[in-house]
Backbone as a printed PyTorch tensor [residue, N CA C, xyz], in Angstrom:
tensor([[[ -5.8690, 213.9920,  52.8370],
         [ -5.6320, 212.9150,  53.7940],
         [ -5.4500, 213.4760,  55.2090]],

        [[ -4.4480, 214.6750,  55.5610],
         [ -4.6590, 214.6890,  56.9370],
         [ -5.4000, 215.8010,  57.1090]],

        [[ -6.9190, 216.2540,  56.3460],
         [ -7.9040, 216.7150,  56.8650],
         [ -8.8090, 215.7320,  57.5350]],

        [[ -9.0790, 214.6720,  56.7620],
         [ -9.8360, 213.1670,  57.2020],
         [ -9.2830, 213.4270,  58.6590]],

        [[ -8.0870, 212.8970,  58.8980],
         [ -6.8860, 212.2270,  59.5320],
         [ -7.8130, 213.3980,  60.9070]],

        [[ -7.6070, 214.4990,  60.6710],
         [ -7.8940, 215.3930,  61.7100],
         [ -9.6420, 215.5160,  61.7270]],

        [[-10.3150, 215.0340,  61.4220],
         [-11.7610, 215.3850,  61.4140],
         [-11.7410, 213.8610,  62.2770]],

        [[-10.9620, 212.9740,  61.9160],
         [-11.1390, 211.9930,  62.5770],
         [-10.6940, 211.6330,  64.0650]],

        [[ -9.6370, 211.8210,  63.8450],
         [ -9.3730, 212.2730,  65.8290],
         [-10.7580, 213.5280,  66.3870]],

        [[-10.8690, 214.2090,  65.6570],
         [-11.6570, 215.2380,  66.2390],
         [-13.1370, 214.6980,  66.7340]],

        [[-13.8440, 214.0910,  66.0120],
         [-14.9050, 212.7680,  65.8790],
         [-14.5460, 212.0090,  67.5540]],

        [[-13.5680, 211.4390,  67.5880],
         [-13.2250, 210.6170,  68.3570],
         [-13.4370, 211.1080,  69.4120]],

        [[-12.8950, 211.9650,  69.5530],
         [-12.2980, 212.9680,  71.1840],
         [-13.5000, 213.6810,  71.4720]],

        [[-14.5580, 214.2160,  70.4640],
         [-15.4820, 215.2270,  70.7390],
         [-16.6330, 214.9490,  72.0790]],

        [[-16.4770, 213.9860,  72.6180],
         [-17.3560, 213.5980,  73.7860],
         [-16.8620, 214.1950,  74.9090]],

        [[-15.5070, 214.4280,  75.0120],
         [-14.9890, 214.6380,  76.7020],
         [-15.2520, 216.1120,  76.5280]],

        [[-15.3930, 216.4410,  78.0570],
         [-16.1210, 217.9300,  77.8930],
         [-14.9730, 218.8720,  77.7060]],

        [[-13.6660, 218.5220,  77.8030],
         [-12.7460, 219.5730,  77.6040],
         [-12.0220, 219.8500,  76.1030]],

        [[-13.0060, 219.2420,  75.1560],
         [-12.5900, 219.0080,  73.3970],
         [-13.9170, 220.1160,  73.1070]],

        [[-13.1590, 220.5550,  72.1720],
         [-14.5090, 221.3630,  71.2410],
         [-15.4480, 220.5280,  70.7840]],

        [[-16.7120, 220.4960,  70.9050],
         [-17.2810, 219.2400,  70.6760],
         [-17.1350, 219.5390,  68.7290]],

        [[-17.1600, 218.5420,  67.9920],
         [-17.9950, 218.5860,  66.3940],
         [-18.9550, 217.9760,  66.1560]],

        [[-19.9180, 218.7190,  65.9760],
         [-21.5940, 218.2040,  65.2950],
         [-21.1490, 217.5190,  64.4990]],

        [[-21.0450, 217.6430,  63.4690],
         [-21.0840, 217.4970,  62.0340],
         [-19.5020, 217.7760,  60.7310]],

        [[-19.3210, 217.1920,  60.4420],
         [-18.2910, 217.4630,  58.8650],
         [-18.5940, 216.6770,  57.8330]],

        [[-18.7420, 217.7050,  56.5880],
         [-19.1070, 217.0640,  55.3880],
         [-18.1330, 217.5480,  54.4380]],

        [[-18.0610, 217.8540,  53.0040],
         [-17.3490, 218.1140,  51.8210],
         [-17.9620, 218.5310,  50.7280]],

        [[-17.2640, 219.4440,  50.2570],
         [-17.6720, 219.7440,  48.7590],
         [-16.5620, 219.1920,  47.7300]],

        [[-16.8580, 220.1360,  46.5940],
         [-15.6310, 219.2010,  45.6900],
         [-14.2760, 220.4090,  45.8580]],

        [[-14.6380, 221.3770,  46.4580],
         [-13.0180, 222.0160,  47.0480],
         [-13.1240, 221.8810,  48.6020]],

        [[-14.4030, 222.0370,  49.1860],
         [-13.7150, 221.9870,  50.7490],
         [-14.0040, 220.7650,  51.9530]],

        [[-13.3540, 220.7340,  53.2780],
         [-13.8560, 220.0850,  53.9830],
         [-14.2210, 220.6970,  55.2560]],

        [[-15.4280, 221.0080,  55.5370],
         [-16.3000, 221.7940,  56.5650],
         [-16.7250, 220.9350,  58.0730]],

        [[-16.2070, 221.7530,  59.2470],
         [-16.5410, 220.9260,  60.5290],
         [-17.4190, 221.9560,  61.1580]],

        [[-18.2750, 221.2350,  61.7930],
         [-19.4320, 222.4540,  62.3780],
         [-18.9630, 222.3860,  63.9270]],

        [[-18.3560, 223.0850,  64.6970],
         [-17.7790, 222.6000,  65.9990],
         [-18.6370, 223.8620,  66.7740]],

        [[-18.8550, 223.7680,  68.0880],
         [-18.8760, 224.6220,  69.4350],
         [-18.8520, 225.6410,  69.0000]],

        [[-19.3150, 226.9390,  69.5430],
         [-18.9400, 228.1480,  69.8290],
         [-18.3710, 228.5170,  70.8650]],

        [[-17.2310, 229.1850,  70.7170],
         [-16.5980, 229.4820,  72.3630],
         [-16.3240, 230.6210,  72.3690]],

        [[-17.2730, 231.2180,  73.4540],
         [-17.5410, 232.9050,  72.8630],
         [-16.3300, 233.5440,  73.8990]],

        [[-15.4850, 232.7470,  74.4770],
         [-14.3630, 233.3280,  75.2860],
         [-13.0050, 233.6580,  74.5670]],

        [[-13.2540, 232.9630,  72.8380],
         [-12.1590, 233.4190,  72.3080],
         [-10.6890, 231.8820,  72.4570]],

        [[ -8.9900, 232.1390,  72.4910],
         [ -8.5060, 231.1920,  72.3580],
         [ -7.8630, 231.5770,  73.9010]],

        [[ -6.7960, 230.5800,  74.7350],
         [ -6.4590, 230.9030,  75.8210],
         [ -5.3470, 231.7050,  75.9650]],

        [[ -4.8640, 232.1130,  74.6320],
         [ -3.8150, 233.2300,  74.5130],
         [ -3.9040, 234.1800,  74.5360]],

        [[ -5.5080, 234.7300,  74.5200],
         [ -5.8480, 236.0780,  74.7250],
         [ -6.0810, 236.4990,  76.3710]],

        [[ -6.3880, 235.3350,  76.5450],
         [ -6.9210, 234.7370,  78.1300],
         [ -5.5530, 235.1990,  78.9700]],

        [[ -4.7020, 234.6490,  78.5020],
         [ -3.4150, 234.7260,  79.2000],
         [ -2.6670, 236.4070,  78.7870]],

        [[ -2.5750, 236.5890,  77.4700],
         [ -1.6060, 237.4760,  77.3560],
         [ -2.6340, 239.3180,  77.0590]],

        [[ -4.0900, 238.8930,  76.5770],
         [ -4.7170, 240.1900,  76.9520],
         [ -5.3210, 240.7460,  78.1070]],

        [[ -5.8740, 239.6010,  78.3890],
         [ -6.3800, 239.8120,  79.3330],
         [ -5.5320, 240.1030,  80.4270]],

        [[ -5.1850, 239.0240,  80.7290],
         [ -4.4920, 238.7480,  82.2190],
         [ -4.8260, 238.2610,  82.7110]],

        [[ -5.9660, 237.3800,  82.7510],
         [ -6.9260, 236.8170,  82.9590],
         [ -6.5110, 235.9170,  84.4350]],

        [[ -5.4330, 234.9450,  84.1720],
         [ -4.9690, 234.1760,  85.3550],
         [ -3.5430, 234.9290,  86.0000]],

        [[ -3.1040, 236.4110,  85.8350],
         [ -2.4380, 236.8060,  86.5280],
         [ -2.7190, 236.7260,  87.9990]],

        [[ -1.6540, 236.1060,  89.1520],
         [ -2.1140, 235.9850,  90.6690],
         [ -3.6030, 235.7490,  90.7990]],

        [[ -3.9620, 234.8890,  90.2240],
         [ -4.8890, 233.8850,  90.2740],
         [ -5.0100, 232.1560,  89.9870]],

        [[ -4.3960, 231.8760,  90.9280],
         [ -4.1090, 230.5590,  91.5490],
         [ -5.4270, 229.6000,  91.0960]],

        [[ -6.4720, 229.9740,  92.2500],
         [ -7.2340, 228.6470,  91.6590],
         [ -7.7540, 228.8860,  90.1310]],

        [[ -7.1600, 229.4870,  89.0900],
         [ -8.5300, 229.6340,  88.0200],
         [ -7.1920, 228.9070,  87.3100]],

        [[ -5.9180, 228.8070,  87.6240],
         [ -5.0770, 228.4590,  86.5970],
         [ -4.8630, 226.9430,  87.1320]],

        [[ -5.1480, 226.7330,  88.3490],
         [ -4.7370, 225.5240,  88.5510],
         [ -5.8730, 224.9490,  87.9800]],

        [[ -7.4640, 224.9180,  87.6750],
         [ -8.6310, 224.5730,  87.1200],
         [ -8.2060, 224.3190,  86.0030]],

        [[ -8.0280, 225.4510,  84.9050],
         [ -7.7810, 225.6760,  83.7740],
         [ -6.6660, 224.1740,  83.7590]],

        [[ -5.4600, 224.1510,  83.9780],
         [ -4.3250, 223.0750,  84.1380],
         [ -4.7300, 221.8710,  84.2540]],

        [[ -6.1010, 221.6270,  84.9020],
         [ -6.3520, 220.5920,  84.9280],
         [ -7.2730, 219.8850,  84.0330]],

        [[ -8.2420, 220.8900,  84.1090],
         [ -8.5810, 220.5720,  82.3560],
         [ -8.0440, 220.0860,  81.5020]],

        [[ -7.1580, 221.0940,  81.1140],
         [ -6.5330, 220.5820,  79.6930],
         [ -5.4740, 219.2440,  80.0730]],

        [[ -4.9040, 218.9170,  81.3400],
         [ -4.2100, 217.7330,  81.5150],
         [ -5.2510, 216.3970,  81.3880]],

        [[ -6.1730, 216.6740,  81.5470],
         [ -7.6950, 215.8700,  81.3900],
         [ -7.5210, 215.5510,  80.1720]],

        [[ -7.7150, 216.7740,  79.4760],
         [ -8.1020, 216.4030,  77.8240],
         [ -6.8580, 215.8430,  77.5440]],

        [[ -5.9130, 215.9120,  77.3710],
         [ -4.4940, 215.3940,  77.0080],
         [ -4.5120, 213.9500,  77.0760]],

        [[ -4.6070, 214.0600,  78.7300],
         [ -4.3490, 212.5140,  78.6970],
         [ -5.8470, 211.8230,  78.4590]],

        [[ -6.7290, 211.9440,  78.1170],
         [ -7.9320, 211.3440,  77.4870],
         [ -7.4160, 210.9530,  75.5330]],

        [[ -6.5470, 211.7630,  75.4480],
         [ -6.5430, 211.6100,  73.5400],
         [ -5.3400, 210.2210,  73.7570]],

        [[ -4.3610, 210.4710,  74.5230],
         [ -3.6230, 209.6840,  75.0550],
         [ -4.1020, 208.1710,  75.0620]],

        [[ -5.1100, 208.1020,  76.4260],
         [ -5.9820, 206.9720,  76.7030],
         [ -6.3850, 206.2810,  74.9140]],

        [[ -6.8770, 207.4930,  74.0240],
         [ -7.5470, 207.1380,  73.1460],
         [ -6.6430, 206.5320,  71.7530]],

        [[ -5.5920, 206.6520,  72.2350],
         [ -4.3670, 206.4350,  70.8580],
         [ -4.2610, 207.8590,  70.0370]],

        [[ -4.8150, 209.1880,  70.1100],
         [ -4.3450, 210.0560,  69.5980],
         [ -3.1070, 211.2990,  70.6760]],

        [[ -2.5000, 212.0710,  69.5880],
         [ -1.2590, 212.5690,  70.0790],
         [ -1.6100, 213.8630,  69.2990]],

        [[ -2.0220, 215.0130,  70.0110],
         [ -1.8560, 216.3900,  69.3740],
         [ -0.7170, 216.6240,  68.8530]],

        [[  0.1720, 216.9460,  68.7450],
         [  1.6130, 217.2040,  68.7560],
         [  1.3650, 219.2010,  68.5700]],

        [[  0.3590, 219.7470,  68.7440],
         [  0.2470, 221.0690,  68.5650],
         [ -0.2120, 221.7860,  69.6860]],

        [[  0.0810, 221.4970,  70.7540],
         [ -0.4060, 221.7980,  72.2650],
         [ -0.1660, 223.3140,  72.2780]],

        [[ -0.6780, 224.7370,  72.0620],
         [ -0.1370, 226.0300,  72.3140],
         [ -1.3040, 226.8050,  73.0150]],

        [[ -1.6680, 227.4230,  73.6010],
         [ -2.5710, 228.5880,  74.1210],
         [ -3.3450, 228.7440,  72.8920]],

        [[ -2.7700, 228.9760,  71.4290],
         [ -3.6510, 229.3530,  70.2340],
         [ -4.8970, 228.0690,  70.4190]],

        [[ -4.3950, 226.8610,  70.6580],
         [ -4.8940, 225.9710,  70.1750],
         [ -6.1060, 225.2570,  71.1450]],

        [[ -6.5040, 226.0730,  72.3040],
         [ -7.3630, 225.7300,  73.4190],
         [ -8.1340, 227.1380,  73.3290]],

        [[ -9.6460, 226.5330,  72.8750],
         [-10.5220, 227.4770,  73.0580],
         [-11.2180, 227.7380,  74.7510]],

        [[-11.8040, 228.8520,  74.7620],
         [-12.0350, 229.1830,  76.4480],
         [-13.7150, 229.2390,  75.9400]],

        [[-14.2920, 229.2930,  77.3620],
         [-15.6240, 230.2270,  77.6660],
         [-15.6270, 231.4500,  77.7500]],

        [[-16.3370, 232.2290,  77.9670],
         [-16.3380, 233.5620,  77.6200],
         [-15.7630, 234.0180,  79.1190]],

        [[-15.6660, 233.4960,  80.1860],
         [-15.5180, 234.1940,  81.5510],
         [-13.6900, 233.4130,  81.5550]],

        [[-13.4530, 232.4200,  80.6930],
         [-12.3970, 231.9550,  80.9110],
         [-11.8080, 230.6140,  81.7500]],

        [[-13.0710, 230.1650,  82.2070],
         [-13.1330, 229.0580,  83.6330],
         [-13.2650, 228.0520,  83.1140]],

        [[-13.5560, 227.4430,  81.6880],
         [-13.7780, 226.6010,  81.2480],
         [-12.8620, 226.3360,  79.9120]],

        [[-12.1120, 225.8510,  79.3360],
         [-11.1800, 225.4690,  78.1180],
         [-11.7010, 224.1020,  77.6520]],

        [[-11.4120, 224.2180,  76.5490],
         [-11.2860, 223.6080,  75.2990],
         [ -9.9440, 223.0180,  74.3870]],

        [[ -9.9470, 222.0460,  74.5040],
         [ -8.8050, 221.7140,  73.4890],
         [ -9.8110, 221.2210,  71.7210]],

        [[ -8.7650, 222.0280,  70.5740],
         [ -9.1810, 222.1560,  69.4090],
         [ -7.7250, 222.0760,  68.5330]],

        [[ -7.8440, 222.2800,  67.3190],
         [ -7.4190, 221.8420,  66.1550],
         [ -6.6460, 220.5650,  66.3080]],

        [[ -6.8520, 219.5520,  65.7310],
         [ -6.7260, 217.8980,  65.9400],
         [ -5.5470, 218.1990,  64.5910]],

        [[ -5.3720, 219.3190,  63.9260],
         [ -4.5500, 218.9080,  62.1700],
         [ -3.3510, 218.4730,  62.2930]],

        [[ -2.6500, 218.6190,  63.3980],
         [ -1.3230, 217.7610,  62.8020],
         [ -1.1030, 216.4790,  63.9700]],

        [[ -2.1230, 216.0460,  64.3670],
         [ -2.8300, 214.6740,  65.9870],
         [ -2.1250, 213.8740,  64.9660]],

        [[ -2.0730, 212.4750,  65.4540],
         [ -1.6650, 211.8440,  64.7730],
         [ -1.6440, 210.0790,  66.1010]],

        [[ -1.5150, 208.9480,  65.5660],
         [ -1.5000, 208.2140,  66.3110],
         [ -0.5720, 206.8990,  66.1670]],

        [[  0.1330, 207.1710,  65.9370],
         [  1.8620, 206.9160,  66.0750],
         [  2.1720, 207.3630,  67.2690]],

        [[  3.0860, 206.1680,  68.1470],
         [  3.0590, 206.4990,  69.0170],
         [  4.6970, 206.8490,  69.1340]],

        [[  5.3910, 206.1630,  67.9620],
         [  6.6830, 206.8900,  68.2440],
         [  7.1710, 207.5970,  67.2800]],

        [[  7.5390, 208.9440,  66.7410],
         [  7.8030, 209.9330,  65.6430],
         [  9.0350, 209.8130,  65.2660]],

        [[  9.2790, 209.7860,  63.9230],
         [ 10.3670, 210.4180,  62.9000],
         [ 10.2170, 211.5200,  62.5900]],

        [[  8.9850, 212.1700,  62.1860],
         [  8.8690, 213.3200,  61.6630],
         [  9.1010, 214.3060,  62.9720]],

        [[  9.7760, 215.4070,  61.9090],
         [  9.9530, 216.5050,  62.8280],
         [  9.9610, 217.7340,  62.1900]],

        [[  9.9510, 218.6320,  63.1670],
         [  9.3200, 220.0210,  62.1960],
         [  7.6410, 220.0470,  62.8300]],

        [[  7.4770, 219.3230,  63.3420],
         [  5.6430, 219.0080,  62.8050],
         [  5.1320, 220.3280,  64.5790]],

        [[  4.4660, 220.9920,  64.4630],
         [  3.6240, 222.2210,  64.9640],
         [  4.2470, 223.6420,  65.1150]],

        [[  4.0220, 223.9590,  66.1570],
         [  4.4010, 225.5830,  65.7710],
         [  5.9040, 225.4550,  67.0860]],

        [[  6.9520, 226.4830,  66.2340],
         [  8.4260, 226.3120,  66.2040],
         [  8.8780, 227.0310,  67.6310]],

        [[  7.9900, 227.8240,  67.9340],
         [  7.9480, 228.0540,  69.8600],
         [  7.2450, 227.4810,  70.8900]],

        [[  6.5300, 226.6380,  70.5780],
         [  6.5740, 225.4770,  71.3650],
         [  6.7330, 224.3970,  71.1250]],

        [[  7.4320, 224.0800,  70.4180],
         [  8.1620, 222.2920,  69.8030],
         [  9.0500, 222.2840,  70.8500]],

        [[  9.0580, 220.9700,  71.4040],
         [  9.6790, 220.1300,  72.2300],
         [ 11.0390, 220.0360,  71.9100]],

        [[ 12.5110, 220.1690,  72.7580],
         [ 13.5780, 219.9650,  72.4030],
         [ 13.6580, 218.8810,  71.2490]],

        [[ 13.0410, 217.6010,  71.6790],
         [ 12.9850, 216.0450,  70.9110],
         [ 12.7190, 216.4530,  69.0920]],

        [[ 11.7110, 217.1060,  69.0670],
         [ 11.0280, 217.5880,  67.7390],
         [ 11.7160, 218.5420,  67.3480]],

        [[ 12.5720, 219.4230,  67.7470],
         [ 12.9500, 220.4400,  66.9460],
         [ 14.9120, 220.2200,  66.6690]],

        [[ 15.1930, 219.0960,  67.5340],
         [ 16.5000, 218.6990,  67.4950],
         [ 16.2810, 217.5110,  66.4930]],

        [[ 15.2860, 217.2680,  65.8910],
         [ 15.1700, 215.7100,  65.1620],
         [ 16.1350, 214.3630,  65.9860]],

        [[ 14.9050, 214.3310,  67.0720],
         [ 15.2550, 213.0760,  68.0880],
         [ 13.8950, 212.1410,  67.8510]],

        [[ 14.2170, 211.0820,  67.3490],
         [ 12.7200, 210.1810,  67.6450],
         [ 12.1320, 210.5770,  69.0460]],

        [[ 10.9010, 210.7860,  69.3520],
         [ 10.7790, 210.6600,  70.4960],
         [  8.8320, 210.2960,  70.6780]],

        [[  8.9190, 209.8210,  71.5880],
         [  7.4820, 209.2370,  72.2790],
         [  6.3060, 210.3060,  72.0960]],

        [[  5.1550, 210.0700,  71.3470],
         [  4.3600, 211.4450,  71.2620],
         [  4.0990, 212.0790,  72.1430]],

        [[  3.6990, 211.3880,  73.4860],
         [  3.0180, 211.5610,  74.5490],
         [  3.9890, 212.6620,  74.8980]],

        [[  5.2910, 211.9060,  75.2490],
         [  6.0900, 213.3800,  75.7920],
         [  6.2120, 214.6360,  75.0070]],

        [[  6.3280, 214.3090,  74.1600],
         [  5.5970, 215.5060,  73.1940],
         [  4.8690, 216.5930,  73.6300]],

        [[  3.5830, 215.9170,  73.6300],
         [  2.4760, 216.6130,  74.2820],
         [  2.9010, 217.5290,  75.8800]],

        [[  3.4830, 216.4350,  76.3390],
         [  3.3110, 216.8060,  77.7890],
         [  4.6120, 217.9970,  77.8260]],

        [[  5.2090, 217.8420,  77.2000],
         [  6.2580, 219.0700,  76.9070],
         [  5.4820, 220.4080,  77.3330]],

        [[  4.9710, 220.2980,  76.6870],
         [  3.9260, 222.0050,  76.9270],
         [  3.5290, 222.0290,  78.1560]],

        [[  3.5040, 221.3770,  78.9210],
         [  2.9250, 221.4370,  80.3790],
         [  3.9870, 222.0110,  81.2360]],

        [[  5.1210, 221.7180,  81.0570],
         [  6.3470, 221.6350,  81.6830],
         [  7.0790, 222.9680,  81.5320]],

        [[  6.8880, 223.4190,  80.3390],
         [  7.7160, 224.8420,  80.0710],
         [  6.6750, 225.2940,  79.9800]],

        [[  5.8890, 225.7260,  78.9160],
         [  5.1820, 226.9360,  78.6280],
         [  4.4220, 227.6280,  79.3650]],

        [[  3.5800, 226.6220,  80.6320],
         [  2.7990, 227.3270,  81.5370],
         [  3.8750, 228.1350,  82.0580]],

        [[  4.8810, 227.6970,  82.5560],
         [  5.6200, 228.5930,  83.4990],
         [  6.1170, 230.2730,  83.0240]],

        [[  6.5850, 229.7730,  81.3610],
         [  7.0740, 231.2510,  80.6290],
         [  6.1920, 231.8030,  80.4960]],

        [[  5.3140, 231.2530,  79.9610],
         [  4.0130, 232.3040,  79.4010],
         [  3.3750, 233.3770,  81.0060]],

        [[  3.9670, 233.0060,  81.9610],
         [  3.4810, 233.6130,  83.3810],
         [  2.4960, 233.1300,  83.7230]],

        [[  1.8910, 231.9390,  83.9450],
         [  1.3040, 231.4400,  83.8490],
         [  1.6900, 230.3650,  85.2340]],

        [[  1.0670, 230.6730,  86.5300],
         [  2.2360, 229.9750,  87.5270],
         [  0.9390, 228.6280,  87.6570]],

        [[  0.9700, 227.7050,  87.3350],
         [  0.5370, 226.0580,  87.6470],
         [  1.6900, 225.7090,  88.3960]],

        [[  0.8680, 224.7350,  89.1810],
         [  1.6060, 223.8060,  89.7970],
         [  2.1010, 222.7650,  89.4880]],

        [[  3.1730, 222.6120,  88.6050],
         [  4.2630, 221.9920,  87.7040],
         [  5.2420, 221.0720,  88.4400]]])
């Protein structure tokens, strides 16, 4: 169910240019297969923490920032809610100038949460990791607010 669940937001979203696009997903009788993009730049955590990629480089991070605030609030617009917003989870181009937002598996379109626990436990939102109902959206936008800044990552926040 929330492979569907995620092939299906993924379906949805795959038009805006800052989503990994998906061709195609089909099934066997053990798996469920998505044929998505190649993004020969790798994820934006390598971008950020091997590279260095946007160290004292202003306009490529403020680009990058805006992108992905694009894609965000487009899933938004659309009734879906990543709740898994991390550097792992945004694929790049190979030069880095271009991002991708990817894995839709724990999206969801509820717009107000009980569940908690739900993505990865260093970047969960105070709301989600204190088990506070809280609004997905802010959720999402959580990651905008802290992580660019820790990760060294200077946007204009």
């Amino acid at each position: 169910q929330r492979v569907r669940q995620e092939v299906a937001a993924h379906q949805a979203m795959s038009d805006h240019p800052n989503v990994v696009r998906m061709h195609e997903a089909f099934e066997d009788r053990e798996f469920i297969y998505m044929v998505l993009d190649y993004c020969p730049g790798g994820d934006l955590f390598g971008k950020i923490v091997d590279e260095k990629k946007f160290f004292r480089n202003d306009e490529l991070t403020k680009s990058v920032f805006i992108q992905l605030l694009d894609a965000v609030e487009a899933c938004h617009r659309n009734g879906f809610y990543h709740r898994d917003l991390k550097p792992e989870n945004v694929l790049t181009s190979k030069d880095g100038s271009q991002v991708f937002l990817a894995d839709f598996g724990l999206s969801t379109g509820i717009k107000l949460s009980h569940t908690f626990g739900c993505g990865s436990s260093f970047y969960m939102s105070p709301g989600t990791y204190f088990r506070i109902s809280i609004q997905m959206y802010a959720d999402d936008i959580y990651y905008f607010r802290v992580h660019w800044k820790r990760d060294g990552v200077h946007a204009l926040l």
